[in-house]
C-alpha positions, 0 to 999 in steps of 0.5 A: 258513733260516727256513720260513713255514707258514700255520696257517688255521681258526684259532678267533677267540680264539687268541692268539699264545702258544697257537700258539707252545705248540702249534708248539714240540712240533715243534722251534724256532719262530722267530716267530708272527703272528696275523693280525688285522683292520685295524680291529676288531683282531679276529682274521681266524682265521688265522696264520702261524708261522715254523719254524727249519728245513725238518726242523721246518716238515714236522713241524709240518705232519704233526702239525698239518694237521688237529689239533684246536685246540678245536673247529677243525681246523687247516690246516697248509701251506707259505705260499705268497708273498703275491700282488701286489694290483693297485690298480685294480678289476677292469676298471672304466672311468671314461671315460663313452664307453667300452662298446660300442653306436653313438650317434648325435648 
């Protein structure tokens, strides 16, 4: 089974290819994503790379949380499931009679 490491601090001018190089030196990388911004394509200086198994992902951590990949340290960890966003904003009403205060008529 496949594990999913986040690798953050990345330089903004990493390519995929560069990580695949780098994460191959600790066994068989399944994929590489290099997150990048929606509407620039630039990228957001972080990734995620797939390992094939679980012996692997813990060796690419322990060689790689901290590597220096040009003038960055990288941070290399486990990633964790991508969180549930809620699509309304936080606690904004757009009923005009709400909030506190008594108004008299």
């Amino acid at each position: 089974m496949e594990v999913k490491l986040y690798v953050g601090n990345l330089s903004y001018s990493t390519t995929e290819e560069e990580l695949r190089e780098l994460f191959a030196q600790a066994g068989n990388v399944a994929s590489v994503a290099v997150i990048k911004d929606r509407d620039t394509g630039q990228s957001k200086g972080f990734g995620f790379v797939e390992m094939t198994t679980q012996a692997e992902a813990q060796t690419a951590i322990s060689k790689f949380n901290s590597y220096k990949m040009g003038e960055r340290a990288l941070t290399v960890n486990l990633a964790r499931p991508k969180e549930e966003r809620s699509s309304g904003g936080g606690g904004y009403s757009n009923n005009r009679r709400s909030g506190g205060g008594s108004r008299r008529y």
